[in-house]
C-alpha positions as CSV (number, residue, x, y, z in Angstrom):
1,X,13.5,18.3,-28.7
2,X,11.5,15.7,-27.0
3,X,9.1,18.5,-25.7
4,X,8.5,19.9,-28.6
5,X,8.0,16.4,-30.4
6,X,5.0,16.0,-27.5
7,X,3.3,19.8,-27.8
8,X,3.5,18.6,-32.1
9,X,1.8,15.6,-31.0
10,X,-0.9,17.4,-28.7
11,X,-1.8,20.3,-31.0
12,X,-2.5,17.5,-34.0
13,X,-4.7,15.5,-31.7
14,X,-6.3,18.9,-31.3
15,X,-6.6,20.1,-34.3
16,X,-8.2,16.3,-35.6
17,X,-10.4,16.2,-33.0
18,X,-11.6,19.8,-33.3
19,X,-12.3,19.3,-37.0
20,X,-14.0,15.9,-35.8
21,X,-15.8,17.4,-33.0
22,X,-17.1,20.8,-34.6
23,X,-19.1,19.8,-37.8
24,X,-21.3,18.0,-35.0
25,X,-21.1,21.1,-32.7
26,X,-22.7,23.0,-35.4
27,X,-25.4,20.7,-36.3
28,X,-26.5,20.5,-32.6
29,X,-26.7,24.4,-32.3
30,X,-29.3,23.5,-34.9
31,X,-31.7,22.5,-33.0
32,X,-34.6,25.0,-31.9
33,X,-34.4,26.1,-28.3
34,X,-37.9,24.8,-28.1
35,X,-39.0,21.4,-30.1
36,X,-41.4,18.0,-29.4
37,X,-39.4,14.3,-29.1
38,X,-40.5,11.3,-28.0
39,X,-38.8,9.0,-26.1
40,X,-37.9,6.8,-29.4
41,X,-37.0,9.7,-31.1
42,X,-33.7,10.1,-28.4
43,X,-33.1,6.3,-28.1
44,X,-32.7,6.5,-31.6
45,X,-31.0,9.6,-32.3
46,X,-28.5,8.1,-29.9
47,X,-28.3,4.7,-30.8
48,X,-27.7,6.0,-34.4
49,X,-25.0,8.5,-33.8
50,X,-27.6,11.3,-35.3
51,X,-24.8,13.6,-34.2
52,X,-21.8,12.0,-33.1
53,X,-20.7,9.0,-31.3
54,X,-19.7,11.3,-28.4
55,X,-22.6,13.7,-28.1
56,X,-25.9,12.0,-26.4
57,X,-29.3,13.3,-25.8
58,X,-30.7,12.9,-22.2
59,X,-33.9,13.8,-20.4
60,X,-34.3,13.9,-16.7
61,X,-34.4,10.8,-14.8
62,X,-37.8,9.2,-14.1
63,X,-39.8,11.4,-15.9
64,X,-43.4,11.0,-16.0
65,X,-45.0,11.8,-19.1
66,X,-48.7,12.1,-19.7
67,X,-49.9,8.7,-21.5
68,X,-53.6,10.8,-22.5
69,X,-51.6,12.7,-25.5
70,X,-51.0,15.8,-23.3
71,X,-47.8,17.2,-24.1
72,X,-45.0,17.4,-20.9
73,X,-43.0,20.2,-20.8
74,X,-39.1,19.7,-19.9
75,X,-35.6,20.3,-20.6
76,X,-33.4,18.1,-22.9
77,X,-29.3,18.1,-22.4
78,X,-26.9,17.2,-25.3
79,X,-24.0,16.0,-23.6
80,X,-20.3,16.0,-25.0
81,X,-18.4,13.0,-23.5
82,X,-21.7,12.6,-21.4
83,X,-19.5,15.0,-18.8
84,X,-20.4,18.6,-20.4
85,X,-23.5,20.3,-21.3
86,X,-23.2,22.0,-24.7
87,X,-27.2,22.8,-25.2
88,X,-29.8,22.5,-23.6
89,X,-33.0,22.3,-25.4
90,X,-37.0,23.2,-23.8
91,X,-38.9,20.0,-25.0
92,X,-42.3,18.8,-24.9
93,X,-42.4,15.3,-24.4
94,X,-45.0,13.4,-26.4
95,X,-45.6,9.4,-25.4
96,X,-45.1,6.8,-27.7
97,X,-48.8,6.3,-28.6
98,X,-50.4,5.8,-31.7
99,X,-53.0,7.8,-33.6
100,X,-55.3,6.6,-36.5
101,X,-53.4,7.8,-40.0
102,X,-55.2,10.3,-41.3
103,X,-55.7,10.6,-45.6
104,X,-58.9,11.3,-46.2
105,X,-59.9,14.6,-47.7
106,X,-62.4,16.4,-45.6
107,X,-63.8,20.1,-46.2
108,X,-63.9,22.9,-43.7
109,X,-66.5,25.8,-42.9
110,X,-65.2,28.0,-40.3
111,X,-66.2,31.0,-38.2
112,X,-65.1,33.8,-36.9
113,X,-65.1,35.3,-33.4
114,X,-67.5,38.1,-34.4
115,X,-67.1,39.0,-37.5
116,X,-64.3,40.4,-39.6
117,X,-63.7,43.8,-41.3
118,X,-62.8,43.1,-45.3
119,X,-63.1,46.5,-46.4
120,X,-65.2,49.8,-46.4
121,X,-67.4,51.7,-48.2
122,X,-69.0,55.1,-48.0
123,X,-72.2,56.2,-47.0
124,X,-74.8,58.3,-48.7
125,X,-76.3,60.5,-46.1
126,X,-78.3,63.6,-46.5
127,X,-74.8,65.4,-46.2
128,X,-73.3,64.0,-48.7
129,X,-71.0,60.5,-48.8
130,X,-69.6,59.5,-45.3
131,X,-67.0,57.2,-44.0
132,X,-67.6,56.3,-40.6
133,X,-64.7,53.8,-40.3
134,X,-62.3,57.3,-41.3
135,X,-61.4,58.0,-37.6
136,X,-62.4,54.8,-36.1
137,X,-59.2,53.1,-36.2
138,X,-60.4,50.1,-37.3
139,X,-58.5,48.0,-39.7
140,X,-59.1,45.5,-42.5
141,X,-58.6,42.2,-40.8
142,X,-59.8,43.3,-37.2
143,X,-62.5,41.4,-35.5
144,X,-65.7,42.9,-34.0
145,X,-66.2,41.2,-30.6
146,X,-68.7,43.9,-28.9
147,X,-70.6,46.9,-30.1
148,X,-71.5,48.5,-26.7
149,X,-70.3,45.5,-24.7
150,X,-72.7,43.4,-26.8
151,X,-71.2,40.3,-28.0
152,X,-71.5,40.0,-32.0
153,X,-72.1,36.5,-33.6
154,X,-73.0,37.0,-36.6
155,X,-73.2,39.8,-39.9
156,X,-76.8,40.1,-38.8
157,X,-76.2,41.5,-35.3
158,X,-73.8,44.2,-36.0
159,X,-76.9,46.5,-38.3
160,X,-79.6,45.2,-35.3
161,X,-77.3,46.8,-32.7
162,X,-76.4,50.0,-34.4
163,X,-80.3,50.7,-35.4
164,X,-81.4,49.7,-31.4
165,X,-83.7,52.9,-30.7
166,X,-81.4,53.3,-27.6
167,X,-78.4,53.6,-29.4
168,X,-79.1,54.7,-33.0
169,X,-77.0,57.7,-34.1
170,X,-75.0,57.6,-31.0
171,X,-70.9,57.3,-31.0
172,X,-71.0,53.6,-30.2
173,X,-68.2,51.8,-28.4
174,X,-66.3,48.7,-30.0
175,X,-63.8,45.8,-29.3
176,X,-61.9,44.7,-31.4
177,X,-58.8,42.0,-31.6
178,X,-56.4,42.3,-33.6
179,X,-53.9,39.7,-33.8
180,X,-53.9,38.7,-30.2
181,X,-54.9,42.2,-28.5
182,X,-57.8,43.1,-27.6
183,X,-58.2,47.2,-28.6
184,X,-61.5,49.7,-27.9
185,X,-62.3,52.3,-29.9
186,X,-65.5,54.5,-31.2
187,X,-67.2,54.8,-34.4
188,X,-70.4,56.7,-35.1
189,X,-72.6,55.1,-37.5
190,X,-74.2,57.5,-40.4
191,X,-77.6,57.6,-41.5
192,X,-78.2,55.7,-45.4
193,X,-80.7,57.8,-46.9
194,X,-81.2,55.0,-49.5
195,X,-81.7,52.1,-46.7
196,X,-83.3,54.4,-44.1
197,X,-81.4,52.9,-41.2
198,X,-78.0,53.3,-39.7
199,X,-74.6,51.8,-41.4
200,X,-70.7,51.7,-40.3
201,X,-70.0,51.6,-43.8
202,X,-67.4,48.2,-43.4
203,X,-67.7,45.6,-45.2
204,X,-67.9,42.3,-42.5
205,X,-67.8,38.5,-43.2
206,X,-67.5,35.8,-40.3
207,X,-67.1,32.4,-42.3
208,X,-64.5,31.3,-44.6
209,X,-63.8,27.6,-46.4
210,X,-61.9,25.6,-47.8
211,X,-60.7,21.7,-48.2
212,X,-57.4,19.7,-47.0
213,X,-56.5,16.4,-46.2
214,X,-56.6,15.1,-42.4
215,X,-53.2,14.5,-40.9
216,X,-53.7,12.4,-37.8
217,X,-56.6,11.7,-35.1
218,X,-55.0,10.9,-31.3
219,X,-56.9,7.6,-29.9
220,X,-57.0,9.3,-26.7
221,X,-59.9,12.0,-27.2
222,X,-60.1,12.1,-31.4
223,X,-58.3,15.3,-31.4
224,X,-57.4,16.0,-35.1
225,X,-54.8,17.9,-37.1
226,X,-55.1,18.4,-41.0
227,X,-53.9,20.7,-43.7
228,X,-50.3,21.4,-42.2
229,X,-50.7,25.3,-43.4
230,X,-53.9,27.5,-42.7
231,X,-57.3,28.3,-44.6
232,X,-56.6,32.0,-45.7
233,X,-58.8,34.4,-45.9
234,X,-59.1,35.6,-50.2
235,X,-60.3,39.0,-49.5
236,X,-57.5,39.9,-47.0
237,X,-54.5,37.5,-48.1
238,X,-54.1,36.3,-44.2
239,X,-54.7,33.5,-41.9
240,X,-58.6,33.2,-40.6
241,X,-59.0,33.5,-36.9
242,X,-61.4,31.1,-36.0
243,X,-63.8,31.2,-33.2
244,X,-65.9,27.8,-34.2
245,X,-66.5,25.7,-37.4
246,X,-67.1,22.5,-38.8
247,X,-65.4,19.7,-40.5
248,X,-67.3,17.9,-43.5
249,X,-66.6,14.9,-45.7
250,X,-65.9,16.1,-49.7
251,X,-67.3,14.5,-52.2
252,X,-64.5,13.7,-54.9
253,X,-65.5,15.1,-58.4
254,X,-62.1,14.5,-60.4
255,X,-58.6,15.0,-60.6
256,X,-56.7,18.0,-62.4
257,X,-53.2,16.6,-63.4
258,X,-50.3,18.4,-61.9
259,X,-47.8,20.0,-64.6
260,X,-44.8,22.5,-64.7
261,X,-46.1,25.7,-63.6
262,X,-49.5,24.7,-63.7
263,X,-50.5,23.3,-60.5
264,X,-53.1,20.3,-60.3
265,X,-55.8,20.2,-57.6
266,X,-58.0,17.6,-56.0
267,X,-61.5,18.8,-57.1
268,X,-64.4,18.3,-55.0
269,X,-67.5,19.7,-52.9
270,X,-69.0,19.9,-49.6
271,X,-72.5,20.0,-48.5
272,X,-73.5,21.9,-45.6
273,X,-76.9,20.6,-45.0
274,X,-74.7,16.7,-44.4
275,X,-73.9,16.2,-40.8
276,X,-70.7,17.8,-39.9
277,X,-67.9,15.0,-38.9
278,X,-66.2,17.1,-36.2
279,X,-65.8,20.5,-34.5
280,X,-63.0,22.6,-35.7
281,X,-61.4,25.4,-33.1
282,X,-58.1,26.6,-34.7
283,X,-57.0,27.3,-37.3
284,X,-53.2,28.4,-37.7
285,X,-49.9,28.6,-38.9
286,X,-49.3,24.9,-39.3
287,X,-53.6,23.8,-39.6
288,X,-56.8,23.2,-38.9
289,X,-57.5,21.4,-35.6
290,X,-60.6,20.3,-33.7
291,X,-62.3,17.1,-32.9
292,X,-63.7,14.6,-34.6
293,X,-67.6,13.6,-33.9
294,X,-68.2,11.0,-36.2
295,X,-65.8,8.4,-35.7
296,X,-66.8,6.0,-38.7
297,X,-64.6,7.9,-41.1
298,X,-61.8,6.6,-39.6
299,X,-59.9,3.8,-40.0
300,X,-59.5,1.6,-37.1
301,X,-57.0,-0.6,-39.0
302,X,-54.5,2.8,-40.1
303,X,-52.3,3.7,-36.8
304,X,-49.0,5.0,-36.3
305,X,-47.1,6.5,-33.9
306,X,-45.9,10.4,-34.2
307,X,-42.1,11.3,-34.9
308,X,-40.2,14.6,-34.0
309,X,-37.8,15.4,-36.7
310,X,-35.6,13.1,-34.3
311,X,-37.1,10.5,-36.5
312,X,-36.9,12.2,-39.9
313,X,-34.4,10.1,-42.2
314,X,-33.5,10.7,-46.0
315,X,-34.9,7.8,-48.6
316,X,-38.0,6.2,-48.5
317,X,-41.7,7.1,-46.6
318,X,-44.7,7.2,-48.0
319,X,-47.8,9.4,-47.8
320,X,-51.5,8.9,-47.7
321,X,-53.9,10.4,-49.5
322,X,-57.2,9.2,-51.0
323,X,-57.9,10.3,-54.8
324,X,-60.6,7.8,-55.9
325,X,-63.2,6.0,-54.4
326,X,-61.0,3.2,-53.6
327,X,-60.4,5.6,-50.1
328,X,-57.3,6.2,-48.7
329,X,-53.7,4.7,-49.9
330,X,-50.4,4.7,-49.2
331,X,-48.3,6.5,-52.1
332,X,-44.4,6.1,-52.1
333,X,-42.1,9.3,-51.8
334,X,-38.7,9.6,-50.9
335,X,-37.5,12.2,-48.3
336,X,-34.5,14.4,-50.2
337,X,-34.2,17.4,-47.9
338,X,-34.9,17.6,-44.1
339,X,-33.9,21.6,-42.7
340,X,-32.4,21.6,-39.1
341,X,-35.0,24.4,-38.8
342,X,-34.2,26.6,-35.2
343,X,-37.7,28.8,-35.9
344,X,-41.3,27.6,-36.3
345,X,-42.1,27.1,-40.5
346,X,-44.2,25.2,-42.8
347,X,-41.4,24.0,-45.2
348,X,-39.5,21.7,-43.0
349,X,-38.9,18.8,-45.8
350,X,-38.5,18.3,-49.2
351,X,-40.3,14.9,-50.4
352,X,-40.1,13.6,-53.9
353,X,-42.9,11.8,-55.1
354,X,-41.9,8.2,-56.6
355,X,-44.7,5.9,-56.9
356,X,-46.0,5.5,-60.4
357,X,-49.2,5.0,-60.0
358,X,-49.5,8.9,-57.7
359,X,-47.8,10.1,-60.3
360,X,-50.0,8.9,-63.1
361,X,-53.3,9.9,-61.4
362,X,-52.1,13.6,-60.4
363,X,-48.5,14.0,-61.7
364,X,-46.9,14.4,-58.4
365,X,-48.4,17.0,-55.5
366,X,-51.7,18.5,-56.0
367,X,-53.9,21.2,-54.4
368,X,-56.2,19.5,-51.5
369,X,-53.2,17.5,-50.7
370,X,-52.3,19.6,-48.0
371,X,-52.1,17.3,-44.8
372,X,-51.5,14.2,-46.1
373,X,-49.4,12.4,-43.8
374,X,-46.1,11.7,-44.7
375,X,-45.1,8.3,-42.7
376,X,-41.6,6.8,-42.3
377,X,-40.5,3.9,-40.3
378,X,-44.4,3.5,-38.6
379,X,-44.8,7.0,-38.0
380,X,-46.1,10.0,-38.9
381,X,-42.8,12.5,-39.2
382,X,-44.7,15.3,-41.3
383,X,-47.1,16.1,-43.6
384,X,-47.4,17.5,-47.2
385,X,-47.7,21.5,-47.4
386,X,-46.6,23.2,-51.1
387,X,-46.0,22.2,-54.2
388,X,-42.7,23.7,-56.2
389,X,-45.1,25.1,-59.1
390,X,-42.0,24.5,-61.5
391,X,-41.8,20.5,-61.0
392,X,-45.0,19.0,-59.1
393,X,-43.2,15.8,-58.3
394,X,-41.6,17.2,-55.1
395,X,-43.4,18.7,-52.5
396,X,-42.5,20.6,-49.0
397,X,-43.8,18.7,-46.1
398,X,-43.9,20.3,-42.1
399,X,-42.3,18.8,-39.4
400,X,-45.4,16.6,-37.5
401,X,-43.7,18.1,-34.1
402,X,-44.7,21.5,-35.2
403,X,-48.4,20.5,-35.5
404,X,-48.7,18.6,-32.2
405,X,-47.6,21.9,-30.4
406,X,-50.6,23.7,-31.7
């Protein structure tokens, strides 16, 4: 009797401490197998219990991490009991440094690497209409590198090489990437009886725009990251690869008011004859990224430190954003959703907007918006991505961590 009193005993300890035990089990298998942290982020994921008062983060001891903004690649144990290893997570440990607060809407004119297929047209030739890009093999959205293993900058070079006395009417050898490969393949170029020269028949561009908010500058080498999604291409529907390009300051000409399914925007121009403000280099799934040159149109005064989603709490942040010519200001928002996201993706958090006076001027989140840094507890944990087109006073905001590891 007394036995079985004891295995009662055992099996409800188990079954309270399994019930205890597993809702936090579950959120740790969360976490993506490969995220950024900072030191703070673990101390205080720890010290507040972020997933139980059992379960710990550790790193390594005596790590040294790169104090330049470099990012140092290691591996993060959650520990049950501190005895047993449940996950283990690749990190990339960031230091605790700050960066200037970024804010300020800035436009973008970027290039290609060689220049991009948008489409294709026929040819009139003495034979009738051709299509040289038929049996090519070349795609809408590939980028021409090389005709003949010459390297193509610009729209300009690709008819100057095809017309070359050496090589016009020839079968002609191209590279192309596509995605990330790199892919050969032949084209012939017919003869435009209207022209009188030598056409592939594609249509080709190598520069697109477009105009965000800057997320954050590092103090260390003014490396920037703005937009928090990518410029897309209009005539293909996809991501621009970039090869160069140059970051402007944008001229504010007025505000469109956000409503219900009618999204506002920020509107305002750039002028490519000013001096360009920085050098731009990527652009991708979570921005645009470069370096800044003219370091004037930041603000000395505006730092932070950057926050893994470690950091990312419910309630109050704010973000920054400048809609007047008062510059940059600090906007309140509450945080109301934060996804324990395992894969890479631009909606990481919902944000509400609160403050009156952001919701006067635009009616919550606008186009051109995109980047503004969204800063909680003196750091930059995310910044602002999408509107939800059917209420403009919340927003979806990506994970900063996600940025720093482009």
């Amino acid at each position: 009797m007394r036995k079985l009193f004891f295995i009662s005993i055992f099996l409800a300890i188990t079954m309270v401490g399994t019930a205890f035990i597993l809702p936090s089990i579950k959120k740790v298998n969360s976490l993506p197998d490969d995220m950024v942290v900072t030191f703070s982020d673990i101390e205080e994921a720890n010290s507040s219990n972020e997933f139980s008062p059992v379960i710990n983060l550790q790193l390594p001891e005596n790590i040294d991490v790169s104090s330049t903004g470099e990012l140092t690649d290691t591996v993060m144990k959650v520990k049950l009991f501190n005895l047993f290893t449940i996950k283990k997570v690749n990190v990339r440990l960031l230091a605790d440094t700050d960066v200037y607060v970024g804010g300020e809407t800035v436009g973008f004119n970027l290039f290609s690497e060689g220049v991009i297929c948008v489409g294709s047209n026929a040819v009139v030739t003495s034979d009738g209409l051709q299509e040289p890009i038929k049996d090519s093999g070349i795609l809408e959205g590939d980028a021409i590198l090389k005709i003949e293993n010459i390297t193509i900058e610009n729209i300009q070079d690709v008819n100057r090489i095809i017309n070359l006395p050496s090589l016009a009417g020839k079968e002609l050898e191209v590279t192309l990437k596509r995605d990330d490969q790199i892919i050969t393949t032949k084209i012939k170029p017919a003869f435009d009886i209207l022209g009188q020269n030598y056409k592939l028949g594609l249509w080709v561009r190598n520069n697109a725009s477009g105009v965000g908010t800057l997320t954050y500058v590092k103090l260390s080498d003014f490396r920037f990251g703005a937009v928090g999604h990518p410029i897309v291409d209009n005539s293909l529907g996809e991501n621009f690869s970039v090869g160069s390009g140059n970051i402007y300051k944008c001229r504010l000409l007025g505000i469109k008011k956000g409503e219900k399914n009618n999204p506002g925007e920020i509107r305002s121009s750039i002028n490519l004859s000013d001096d360009a403000i920085g050098l731009a280099d990527t652009n991708c799934e979570f921005g645009v990224y470069g370096n800044i040159l003219n370091k004037t149109v930041i603000d000395a005064e505006r730092t932070a430190s950057l926050g893994g989603r470690l950091s990312v709490k419910l309630g109050d942040a704010k973000i920054y954003c400048a809609l007047d010519n008062g510059g940059v200001k600090a906007y309140d928002v509450k945080i109301i959703k934060a996804n324990k996201q395992k894969s890479a993706d631009d909606k990481s958090m919902i944000i509400k907007v609160t403050d009156k006076e952001l919701l006067n001027k635009t009616g919550g989140i606008i186009q051109g918006m995109s980047g503004s840094p969204i800063v909680q507890n003196g750091k930059i944990v995310g910044a602002v991505t999408h509107v939800f087109v059917n209420d403009p006073t919340l927003g979806y905001g990506v994970y900063v961590d996600w940025m720093v590891n482009n």
